[in-house]
ROTORLUM-659856 format. One line per 5 residues: their letters; for each residue y, x, z of C-alpha. Coordinates in steps of 0.25 Angstrom, whole numbers. Layout:
BEGIN
A	Y/X/Z; ...
This chain:
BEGIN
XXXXX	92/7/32; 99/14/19; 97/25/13; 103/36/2; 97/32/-11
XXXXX	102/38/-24; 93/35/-37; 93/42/-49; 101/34/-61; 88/32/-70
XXXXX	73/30/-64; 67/39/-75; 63/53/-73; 72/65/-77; 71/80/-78
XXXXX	78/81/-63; 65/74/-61; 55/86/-64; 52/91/-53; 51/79/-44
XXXXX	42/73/-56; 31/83/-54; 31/82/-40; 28/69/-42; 18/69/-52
XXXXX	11/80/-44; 9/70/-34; 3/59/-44; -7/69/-49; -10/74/-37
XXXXX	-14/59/-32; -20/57/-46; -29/67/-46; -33/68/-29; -37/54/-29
XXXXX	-45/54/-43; -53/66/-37; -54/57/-24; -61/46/-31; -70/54/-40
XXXXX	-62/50/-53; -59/66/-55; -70/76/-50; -62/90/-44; -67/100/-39
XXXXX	-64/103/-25; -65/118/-18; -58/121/-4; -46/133/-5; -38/138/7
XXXXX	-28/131/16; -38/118/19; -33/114/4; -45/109/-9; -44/113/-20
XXXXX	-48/102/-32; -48/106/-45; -50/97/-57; -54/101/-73; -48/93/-83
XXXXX	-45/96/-98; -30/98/-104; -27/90/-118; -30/102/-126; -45/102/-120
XXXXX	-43/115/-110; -47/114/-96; -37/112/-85; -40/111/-71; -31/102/-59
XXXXX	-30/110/-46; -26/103/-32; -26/106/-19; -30/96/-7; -33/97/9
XXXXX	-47/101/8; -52/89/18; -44/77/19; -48/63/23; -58/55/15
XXXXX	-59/66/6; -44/62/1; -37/74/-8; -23/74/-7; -20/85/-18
XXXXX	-8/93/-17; 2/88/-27; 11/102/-30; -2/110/-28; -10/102/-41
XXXXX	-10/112/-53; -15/110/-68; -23/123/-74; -26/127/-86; -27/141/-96
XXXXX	-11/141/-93; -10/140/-79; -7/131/-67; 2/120/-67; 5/105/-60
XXXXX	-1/93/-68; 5/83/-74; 2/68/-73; -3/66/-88; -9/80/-89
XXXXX	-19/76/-78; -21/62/-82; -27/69/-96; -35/81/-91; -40/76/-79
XXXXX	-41/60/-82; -43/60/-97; -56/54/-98; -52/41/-91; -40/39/-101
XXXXX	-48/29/-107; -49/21/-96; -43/6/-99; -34/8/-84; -31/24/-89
XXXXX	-16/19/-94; -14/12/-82; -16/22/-73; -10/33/-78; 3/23/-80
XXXXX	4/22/-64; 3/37/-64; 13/38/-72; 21/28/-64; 19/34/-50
XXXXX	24/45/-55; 35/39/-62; 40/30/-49; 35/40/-37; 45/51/-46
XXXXX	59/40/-47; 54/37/-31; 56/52/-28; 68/56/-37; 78/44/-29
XXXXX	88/50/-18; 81/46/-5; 87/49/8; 81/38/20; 92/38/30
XXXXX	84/44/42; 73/53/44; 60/43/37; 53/43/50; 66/34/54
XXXXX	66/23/43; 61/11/45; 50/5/39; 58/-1/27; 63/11/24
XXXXX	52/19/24; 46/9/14; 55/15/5; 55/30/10; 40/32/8
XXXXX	39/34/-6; 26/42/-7; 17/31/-9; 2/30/-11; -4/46/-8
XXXXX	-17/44/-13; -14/35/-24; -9/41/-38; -1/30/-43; 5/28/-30
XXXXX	16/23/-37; 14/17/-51; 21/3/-48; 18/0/-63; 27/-11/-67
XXXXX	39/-5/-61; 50/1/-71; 58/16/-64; 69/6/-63; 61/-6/-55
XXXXX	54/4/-47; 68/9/-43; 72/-3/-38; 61/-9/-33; 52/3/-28
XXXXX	52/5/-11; 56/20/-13; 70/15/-19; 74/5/-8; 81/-5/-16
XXXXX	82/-18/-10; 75/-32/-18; 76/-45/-19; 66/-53/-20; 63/-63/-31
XXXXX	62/-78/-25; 55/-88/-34; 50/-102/-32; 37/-106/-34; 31/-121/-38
XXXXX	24/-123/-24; 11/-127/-32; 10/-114/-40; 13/-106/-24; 3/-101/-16
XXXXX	9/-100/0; 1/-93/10; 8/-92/23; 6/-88/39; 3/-98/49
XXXXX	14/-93/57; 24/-93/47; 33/-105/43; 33/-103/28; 42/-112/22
XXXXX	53/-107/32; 46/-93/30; 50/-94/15; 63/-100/16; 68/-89/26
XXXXX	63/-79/14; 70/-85/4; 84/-88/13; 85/-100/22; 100/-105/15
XXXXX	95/-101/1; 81/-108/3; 90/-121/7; 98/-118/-4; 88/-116/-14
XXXXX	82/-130/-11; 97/-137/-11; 97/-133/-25; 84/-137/-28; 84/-148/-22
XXXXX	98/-152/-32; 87/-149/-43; 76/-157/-40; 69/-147/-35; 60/-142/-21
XXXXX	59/-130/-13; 46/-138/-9; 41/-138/-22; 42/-123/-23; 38/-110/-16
XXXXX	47/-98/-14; 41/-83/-18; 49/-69/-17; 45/-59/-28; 46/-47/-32
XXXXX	60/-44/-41; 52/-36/-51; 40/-46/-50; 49/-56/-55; 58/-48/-66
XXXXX	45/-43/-71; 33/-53/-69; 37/-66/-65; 48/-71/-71; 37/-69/-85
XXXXX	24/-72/-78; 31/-85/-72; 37/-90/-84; 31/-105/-85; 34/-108/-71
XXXXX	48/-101/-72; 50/-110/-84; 43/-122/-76; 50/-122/-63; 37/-118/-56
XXXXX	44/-104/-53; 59/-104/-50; 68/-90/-49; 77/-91/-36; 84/-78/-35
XXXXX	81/-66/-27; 81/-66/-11; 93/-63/-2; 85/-52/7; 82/-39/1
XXXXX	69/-32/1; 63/-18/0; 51/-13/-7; 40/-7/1; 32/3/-2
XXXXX	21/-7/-8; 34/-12/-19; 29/-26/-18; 32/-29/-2; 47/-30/-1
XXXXX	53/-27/13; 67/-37/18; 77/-28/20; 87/-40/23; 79/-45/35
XXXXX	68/-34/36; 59/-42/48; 56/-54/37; 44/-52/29; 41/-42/18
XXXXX	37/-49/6; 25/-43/-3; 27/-48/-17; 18/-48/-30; 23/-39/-40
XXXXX	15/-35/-54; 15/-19/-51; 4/-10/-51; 5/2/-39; -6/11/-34
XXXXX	-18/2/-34; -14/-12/-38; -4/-22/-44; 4/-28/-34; 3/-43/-37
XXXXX	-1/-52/-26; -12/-61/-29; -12/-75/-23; -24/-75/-13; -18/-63/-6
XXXXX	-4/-69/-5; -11/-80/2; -21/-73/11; -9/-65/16; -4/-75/27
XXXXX	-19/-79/29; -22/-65/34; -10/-61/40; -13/-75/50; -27/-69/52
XXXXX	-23/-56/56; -14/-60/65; -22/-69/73; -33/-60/74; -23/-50/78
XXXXX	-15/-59/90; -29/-65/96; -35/-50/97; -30/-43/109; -34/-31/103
XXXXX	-27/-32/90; -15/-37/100; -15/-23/108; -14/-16/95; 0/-21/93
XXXXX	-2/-20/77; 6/-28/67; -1/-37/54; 12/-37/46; 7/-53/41
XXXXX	9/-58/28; 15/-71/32; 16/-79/18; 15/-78/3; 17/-84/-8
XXXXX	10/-83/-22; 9/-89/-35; -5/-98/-38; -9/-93/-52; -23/-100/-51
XXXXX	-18/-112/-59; -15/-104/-71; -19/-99/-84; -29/-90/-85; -20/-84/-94
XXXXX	-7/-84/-82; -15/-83/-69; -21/-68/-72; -5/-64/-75; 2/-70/-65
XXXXX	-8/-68/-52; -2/-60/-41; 11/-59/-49; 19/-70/-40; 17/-68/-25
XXXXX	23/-64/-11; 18/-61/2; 27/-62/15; 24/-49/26; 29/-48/41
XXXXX	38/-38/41; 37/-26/50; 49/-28/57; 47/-40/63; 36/-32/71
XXXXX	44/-19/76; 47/-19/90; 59/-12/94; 59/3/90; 48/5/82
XXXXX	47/8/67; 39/6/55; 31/14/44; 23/11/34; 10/19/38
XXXXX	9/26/25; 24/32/27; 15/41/39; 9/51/27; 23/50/21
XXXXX	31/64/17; 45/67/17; 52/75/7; 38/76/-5; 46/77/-14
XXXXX	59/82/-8; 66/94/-3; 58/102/10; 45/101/16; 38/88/16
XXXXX	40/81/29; 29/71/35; 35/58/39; 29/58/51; 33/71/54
XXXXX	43/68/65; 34/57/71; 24/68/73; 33/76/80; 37/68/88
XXXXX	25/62/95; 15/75/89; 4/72/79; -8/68/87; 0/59/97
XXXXX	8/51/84; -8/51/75; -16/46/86; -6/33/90; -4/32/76
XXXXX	-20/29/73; -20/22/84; -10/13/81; -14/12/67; -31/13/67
XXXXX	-32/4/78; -26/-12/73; -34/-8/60; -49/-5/67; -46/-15/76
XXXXX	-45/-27/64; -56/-20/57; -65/-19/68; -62/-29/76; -59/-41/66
XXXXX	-65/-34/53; -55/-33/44; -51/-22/35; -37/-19/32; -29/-13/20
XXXXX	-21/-4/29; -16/8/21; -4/15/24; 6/3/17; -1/-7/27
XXXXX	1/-1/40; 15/-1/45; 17/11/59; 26/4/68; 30/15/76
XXXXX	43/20/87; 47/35/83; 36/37/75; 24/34/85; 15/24/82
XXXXX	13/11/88; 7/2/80; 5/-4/65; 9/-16/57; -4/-19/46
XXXXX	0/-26/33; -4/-32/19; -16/-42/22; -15/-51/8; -27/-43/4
XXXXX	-27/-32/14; -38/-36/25; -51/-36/21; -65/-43/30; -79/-46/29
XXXXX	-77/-61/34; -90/-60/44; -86/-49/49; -73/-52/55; -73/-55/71
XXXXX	-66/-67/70; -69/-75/57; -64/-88/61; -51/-83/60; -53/-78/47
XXXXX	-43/-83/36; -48/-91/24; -42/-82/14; -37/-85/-1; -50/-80/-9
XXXXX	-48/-70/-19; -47/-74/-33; -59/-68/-41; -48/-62/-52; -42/-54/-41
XXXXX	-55/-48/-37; -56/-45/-50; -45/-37/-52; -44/-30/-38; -61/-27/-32
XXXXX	-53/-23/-19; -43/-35/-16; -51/-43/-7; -51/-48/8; -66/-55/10
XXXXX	-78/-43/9; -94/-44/15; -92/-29/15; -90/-24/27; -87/-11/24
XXXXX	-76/-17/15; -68/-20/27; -69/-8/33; -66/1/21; -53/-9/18
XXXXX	-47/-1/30; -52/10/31; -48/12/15; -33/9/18; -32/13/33
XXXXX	-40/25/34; -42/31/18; -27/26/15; -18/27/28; -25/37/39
XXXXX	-30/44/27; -17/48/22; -13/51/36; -24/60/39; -22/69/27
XXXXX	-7/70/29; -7/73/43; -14/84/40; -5/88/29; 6/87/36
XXXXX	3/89/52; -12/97/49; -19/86/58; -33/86/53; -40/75/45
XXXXX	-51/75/55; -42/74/68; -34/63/61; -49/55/58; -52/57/71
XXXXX	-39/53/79; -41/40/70; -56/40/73; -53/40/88; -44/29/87
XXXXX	-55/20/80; -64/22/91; -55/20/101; -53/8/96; -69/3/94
XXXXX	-73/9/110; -60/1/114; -66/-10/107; -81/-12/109; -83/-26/106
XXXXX	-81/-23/90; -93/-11/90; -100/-17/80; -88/-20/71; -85/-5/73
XXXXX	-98/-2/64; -98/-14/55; -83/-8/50; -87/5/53; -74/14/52
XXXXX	-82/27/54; -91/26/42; -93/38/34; -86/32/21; -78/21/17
XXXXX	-73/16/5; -59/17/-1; -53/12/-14; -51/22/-26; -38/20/-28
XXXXX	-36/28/-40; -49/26/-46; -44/9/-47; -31/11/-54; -39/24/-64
XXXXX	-53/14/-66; -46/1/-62; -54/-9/-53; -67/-14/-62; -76/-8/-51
XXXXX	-74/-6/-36; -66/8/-34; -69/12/-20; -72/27/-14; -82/31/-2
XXXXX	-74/40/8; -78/49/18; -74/42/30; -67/54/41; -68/44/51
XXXXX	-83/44/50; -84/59/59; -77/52/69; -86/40/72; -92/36/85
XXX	-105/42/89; -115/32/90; -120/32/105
């Protein structure tokens, strides 16, 4: 797969920019301000106009202490109450008339009382570098090679740049320069090799599926003739492969974080330096999961890296590296000795084996810096599942629009998918291929799963749906032990350390709360990946938000009255509850995590529940 690429000679913004900058920083304000209203941090008032559209209008004050109001326009009823303001129809007004915001100017009138705030400069940095990065992704010369229903699933890694659309610094990637963006950002499609190091096996934390033969694993990883030659030589210099453990990192990782954090262990031999891999790899949209484009079908490999984007830094703490394999064996198992899970034909995309550095034996003074900063997490790749003829896209890609910020009318990614099999036909096997594998582990096991639109792969022929792959289990299930159908087959998990509690309230696998389980999919599944959906097909095809809930509703109780046998399980994770909660993920990165940031939403499931006999 190739396609056209023409960069501009510096990364930097110029006045050619102008117009594309405020297009841009439209949208950042317009996801600023929508999801600051959303979690009750900025208080608007709300009135209905014409065309089904809301009006919300919010009073702020300009330097010189005048009053200037903020006008945006919304879908006047959307799922869970979402706004999704209209980036080119957001004005400023004030005694000299009506104009488009900027960043900084709404920061100050509309935000200035929490300027104070200790996490204020933080914030507004990631603002500023979202804006900074989405800009140098839009102003590169991009042509795909085919239409972008076409691509495969590598490609379109690359090709969908829009990101978060409900987060505001949906791409802050704070630690990335323009010019390491550039070169190791998904939307460029530069390829990267890997770092290799070698770890002294007793500073090595291993975790590995049962299934897999790891030392032959890891040597296949690293290149059969150079693993042999590598310990040829080492043998020469009284050294043992034995002795150490191999771990790939990130390039940039390594230039900027490693080679100083490491430094005593560089200088003792504890940490060797072997040269970049022989395969090449390409960024995904998540930056820190790396795809082989040399032998696609190996795995990807997920690696720890020390920069901040949407909602968290992207290290990889041990005890997550380690439960990985232990999860991906459980699920498996439950999956292959469950005939029902069988039938569904869905995918857990495993992670197979990682490999961390053990800090624990450290200073006080070292632990805390180098924690989750040296760490690699091996996935299936997708490929290795496709049968002959179908195809792959990351769900997220479904709500994907052509051309934003190009030449002619915005053109759904879907569009020729819909046409070709018609709307209610392509939604109704899409829920059904995608609700169904994610009520059935909830309801039928009781586990809840992080599956937001990154996490759910369509596999698909010509665009109709026929089932999904699920992935990203480290720290993405979530279960109430005595609740589970089949606890004895539950995995004793590497326990969370109580410094990484600490640090993030929400990163945690093992609850009492029930409805913690429940809400840890309905939060990413229904709020993040369905709600998305159902606010853009009506956008885009005017399908109505409450057909959309009650297609999906249908499929859920289709589900429960083909399965009797879990009615009680069916209230005890009860996904037609008038609310649930979802994180505030604004609110986090604004107010930080000193107190539990979580939302109440009206749940539009709810009107579509059984009636009670």
């Amino acid at each position: 797969m190739t396609a056209q690429l023409s960069l501009p000679a510096q990364p930097w913004p110029s006045p050619a920019d102008a117009a594309l900058y405020r297009q841009v920083e439209q949208r950042v304000v317009a996801q600023l301000l929508q999801t600051l209203i959303y979690e009750e941090v900025l208080s608007a008032q709300v009135q209905p106009v014409a065309d089904g559209l809301a009006q919300y209008r919010l009073a702020g004050r300009a330097a010189d202490g005048q009053p200037v109001q903020y006008l945006g326009y919304a879908p006047a009823a959307a799922s869970f109450g979402l706004i999704r303001l209209d980036p080119q129809r957001l004005v400023r007004q004030d005694a000299q008339g009506s104009r488009a915001p900027t960043l900084h100017e709404t920061l100050a009138e509309l935000l200035g009382e929490q300027s104070a705030a200790p996490l204020w400069p933080r914030f507004v940095q990631e603002l500023e570098q979202t804006l900074l990065k989405d800009l140098q992704s839009r102003r590169q010369d991009y042509r795909p090679d085919r239409p972008a229903h076409e691509l495969d699933v590598d490609a379109l890694e690359r090709h969908f740049m829009d990101a978060h659309g409900y987060h505001p610094c949906y791409k802050s990637r704070i630690g990335f320069s323009l010019a390491e963006n550039r070169r190791y950002g998904p939307e460029f499609g530069e390829p990267i090799q890997l770092v290799w190091l070698a770890l002294a096996r007793e500073r090595a934390s291993v975790g590995h599926s049962s299934r897999l033969d790891f030392p032959a694993f890891i040597a296949e990883e690293f290149g059969a003739q150079r693993w042999a030659a590598l310990a040829a030589e080492w043998r020469e210099q009284g050294r043992a492969l034995d002795d150490y453990q191999l771990i790939p990192v990130h390039p940039w990782q390594w230039e900027q974080h490693l080679a100083a954090l490491f430094q005593p262990e560089l200088v003792s031999g504890e940490l060797l330096y072997l040269g970049t891999s022989l395969d090449q790899y390409a960024a995904q949209q998540s930056i820190r999961t790396l795809a082989n484009r040399s032998a696609p079908q190996r795995p990807y490999v997920k690696l720890a890296m020390c920069l901040t984007n949407t909602s968290s830094t992207r290290i990889l703490a041990r005890h997550t590296v380690l439960n990985g394999p232990l999860i991906t064996d459980w699920l498996q198992r439950l999956i292959e000795t469950d005939a029902t899970a069988r039938d569904l034909d869905f995918v857990v995309l495993g992670e197979v084996a990682g490999v961390a550095y053990d800090s624990r034996a450290l200073p006080v003074s070292r632990a805390g810096q180098v924690y989750g900063t040296l760490g690699a997490v091996w996935r299936e790749s997708i490929h290795a599942y496709l049968r002959p003829d179908e195809q792959a896209v990351p769900f997220n890609g479904l709500t994907q629009v052509e051309n934003r910020y190009g030449q002619g009318a915005p053109q759904p990614f879907v569009t020729a998918w819909v046409e070709r099999h018609g709307l209610d036909a392509w939604l109704q096997q899409l829920l059904r291929v995608t609700v169904t594998p994610l009520m059935h582990m909830l309801h039928a096991e009781g586990i809840g799963m992080e599956s937001h639109g990154q996490n759910i792969v369509l596999i698909h022929r010509d665009g109709w749906p026929l089932r999904i792959a699920l992935k990203d289990f480290h720290d993405g299930v979530r279960y109430a032990e005595r609740h589970l159908a089949r606890p004895e087959l539950r995995p004793t998990l590497e326990p969370l350390p109580a410094s990484h509690a600490r640090i993030n309230r929400n990163s945690f696998i093992l609850t009492e709360d029930v409805d913690a389980v429940r809400d840890f999919t309905c939060d990413a599944f229904f709020f993040i990946a369905l709600g998305e959906l159902a606010v853009f097909l009506r956008q885009h095809f005017a399908l109505d938000e409450g057909d959309f809930w009650q297609a999906t509703a249908t499929v859920i109780l289709d589900y429960q009255r083909a399965n009797p046998q879990h009615r009680e399980r069916y209230a005890l994770f009860d996904v037609f509850a008038p609310t649930f909660e979802v994180e505030e993920l604004t609110k986090r990165r604004l107010l930080g995590d000193g107190e539990r940031r979580f939302k109440a939403v009206a749940n539009p499931l709810h009107p579509y529940r059984p009636v009670a006999c």
